[in-house]
DOVEXBA-181341 format. One record per residue: residue number from 1; residue in one letter; x, y negated, z of N, C-alpha, C, CB in turn. Coordinates in Angstrom, 2 decimals. Glycine has a CB too. Layout:
N
     i   aa       n_X       n_Y       n_Z      ca_X      ca_Y      ca_Z       c_X       c_Y       c_Z      cb_X      cb_Y      cb_Z
   NUM    A         X         Y         Z         X         Y         Z         X         Y         Z         X         Y         Z
...
END
This chain:
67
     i   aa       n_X       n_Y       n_Z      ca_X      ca_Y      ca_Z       c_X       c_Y       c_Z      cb_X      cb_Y      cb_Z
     1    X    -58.99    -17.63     78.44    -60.43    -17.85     78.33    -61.00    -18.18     79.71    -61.13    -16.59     77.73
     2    X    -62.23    -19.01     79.88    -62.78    -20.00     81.23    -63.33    -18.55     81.68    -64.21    -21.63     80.97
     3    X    -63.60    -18.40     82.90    -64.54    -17.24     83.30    -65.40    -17.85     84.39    -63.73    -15.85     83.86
     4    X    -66.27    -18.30     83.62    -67.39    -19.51     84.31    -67.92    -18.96     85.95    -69.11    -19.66     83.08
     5    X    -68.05    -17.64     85.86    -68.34    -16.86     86.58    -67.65    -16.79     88.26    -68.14    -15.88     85.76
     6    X    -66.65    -16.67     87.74    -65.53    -16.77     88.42    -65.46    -17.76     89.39    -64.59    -16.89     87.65
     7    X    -65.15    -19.23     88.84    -65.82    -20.50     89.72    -66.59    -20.55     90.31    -66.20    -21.37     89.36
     8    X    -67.44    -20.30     89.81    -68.92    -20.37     90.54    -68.61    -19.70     92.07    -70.28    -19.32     89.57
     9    X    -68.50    -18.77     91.86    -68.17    -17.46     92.87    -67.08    -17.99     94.33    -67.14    -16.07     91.71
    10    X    -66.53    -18.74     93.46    -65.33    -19.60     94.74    -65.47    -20.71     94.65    -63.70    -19.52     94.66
    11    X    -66.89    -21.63     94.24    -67.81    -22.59     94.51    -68.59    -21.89     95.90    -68.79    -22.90     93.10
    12    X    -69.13    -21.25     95.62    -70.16    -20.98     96.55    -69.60    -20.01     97.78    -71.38    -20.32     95.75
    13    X    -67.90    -19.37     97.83    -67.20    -19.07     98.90    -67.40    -20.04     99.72    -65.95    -18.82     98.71
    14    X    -66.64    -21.48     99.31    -66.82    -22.99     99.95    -68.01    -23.58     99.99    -66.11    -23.96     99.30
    15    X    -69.37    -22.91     99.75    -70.32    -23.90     99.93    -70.33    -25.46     99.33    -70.35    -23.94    101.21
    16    X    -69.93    -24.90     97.64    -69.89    -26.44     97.54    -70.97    -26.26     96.25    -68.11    -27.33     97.21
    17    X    -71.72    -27.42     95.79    -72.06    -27.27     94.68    -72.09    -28.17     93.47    -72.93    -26.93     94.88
    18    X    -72.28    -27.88     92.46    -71.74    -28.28     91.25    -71.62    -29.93     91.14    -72.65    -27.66     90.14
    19    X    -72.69    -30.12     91.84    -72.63    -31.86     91.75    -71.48    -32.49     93.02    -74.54    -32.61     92.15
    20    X    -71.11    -31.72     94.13    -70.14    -32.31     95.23    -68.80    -31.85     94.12    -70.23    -31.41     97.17
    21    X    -68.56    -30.51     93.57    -67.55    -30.81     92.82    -67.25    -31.89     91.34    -67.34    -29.65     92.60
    22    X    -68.17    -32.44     91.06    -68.05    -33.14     90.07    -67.56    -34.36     90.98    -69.31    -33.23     89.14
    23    X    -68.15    -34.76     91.32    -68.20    -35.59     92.82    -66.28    -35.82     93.09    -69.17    -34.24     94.47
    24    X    -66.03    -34.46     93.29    -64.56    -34.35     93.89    -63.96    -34.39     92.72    -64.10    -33.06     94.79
    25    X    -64.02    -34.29     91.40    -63.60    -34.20     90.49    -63.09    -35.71     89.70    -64.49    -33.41     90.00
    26    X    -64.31    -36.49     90.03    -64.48    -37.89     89.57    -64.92    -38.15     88.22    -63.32    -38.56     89.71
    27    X    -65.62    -37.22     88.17    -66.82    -37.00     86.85    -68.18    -36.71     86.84    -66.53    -35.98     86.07
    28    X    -68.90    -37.12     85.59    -70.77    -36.71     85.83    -70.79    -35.70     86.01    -71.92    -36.83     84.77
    29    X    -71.56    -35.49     86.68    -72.50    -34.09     86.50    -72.67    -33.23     85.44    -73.71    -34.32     86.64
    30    X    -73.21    -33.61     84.46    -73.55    -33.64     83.11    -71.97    -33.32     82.07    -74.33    -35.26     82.87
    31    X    -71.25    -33.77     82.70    -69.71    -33.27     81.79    -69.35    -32.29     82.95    -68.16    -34.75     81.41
    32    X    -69.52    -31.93     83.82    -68.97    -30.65     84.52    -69.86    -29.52     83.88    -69.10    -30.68     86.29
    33    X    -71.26    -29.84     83.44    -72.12    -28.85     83.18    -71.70    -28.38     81.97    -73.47    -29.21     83.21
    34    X    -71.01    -29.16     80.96    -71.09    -29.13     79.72    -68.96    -28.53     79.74    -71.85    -30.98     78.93
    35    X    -68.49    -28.35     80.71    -67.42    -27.65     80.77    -67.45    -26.36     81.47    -66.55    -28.40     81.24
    36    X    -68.40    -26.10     82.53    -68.92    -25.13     83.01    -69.62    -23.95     81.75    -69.89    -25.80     83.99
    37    X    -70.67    -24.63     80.84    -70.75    -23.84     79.62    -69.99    -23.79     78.88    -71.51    -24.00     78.98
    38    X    -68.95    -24.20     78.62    -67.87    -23.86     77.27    -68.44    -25.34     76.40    -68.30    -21.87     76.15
    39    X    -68.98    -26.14     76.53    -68.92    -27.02     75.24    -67.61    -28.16     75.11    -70.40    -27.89     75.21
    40    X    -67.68    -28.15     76.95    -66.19    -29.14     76.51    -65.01    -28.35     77.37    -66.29    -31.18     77.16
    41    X    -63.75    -28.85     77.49    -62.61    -28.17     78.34    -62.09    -28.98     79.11    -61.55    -27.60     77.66
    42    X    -61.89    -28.07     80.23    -61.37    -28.95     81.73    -60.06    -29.12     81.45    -61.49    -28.13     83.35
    43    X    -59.45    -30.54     81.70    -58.26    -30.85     81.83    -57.29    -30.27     82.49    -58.28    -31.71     82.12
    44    X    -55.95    -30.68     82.08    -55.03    -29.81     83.11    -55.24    -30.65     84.79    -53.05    -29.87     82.45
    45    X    -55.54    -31.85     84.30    -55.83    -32.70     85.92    -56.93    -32.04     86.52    -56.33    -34.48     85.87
    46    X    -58.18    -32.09     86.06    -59.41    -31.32     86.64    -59.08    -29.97     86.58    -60.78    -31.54     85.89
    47    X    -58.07    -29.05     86.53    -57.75    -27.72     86.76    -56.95    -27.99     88.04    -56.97    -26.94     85.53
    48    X    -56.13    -28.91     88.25    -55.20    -28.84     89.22    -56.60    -29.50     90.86    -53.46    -30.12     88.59
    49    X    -57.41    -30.58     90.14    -57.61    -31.01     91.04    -58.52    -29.47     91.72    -58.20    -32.48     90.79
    50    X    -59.33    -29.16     90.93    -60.30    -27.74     91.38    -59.39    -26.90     92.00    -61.03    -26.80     90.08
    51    X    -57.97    -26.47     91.66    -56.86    -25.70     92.70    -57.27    -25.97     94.11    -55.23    -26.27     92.53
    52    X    -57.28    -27.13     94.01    -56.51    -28.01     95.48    -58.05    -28.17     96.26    -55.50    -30.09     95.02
    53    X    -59.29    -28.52     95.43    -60.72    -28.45     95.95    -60.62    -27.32     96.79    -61.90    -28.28     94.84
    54    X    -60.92    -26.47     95.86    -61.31    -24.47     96.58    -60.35    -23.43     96.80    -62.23    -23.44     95.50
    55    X    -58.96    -24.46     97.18    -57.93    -24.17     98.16    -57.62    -22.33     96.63    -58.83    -23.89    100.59
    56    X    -57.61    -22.86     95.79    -56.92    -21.81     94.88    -55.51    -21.11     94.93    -56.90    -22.36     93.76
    57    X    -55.24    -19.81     94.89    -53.78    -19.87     94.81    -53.46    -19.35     93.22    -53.04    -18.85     96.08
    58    X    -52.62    -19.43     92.73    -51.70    -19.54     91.44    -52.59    -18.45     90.70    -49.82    -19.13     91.63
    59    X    -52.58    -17.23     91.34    -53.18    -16.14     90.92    -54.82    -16.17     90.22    -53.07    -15.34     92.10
    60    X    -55.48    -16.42     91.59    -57.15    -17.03     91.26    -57.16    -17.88     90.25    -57.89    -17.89     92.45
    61    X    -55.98    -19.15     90.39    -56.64    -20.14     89.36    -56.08    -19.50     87.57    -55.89    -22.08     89.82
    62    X    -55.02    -18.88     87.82    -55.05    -17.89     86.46    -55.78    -17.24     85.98    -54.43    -17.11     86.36
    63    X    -56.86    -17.03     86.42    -57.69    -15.81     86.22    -58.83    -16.12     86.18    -57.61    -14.85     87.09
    64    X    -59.25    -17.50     86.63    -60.26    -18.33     86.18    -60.36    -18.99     84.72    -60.24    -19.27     87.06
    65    X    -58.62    -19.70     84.27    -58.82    -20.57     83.42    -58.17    -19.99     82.42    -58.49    -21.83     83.75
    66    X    -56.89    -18.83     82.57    -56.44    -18.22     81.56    -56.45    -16.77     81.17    -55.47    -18.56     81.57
    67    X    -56.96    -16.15     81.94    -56.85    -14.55     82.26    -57.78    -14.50     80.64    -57.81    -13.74     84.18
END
């Protein structure tokens, strides 16, 4: 399960915000928002790329997207 929360939290460790990660992502705004709420689901590419964004390790990003 996503723990929206979670991101956010190691969004704003890095000072980044939702629109520079969409940005880094190579998607709208508007579809990060709408995966950020649960309506749509982040790819395994946009999971790997968000790893590699907010410098994730194996653990964190488990516990964001599957915990």
């Amino acid at each position: 399960m996503f723990k929206k929360e979670l991101l956010k939290s190691k969004m704003v460790a890095h000072g980044m915000k939702t629109e520079e990660l969409a940005d880094k992502l190579g998607i709208n705004v508007l579809t990060l928002y709408r995966k950020l709420n649960g309506k749509s689901e982040f790819t395994r590419s946009e999971m790997q790329n968000i790893k590699s964004v907010l410098k994730l390790n194996k653990g964190e990003m488990d516990a964001i997207f599957f915990a």
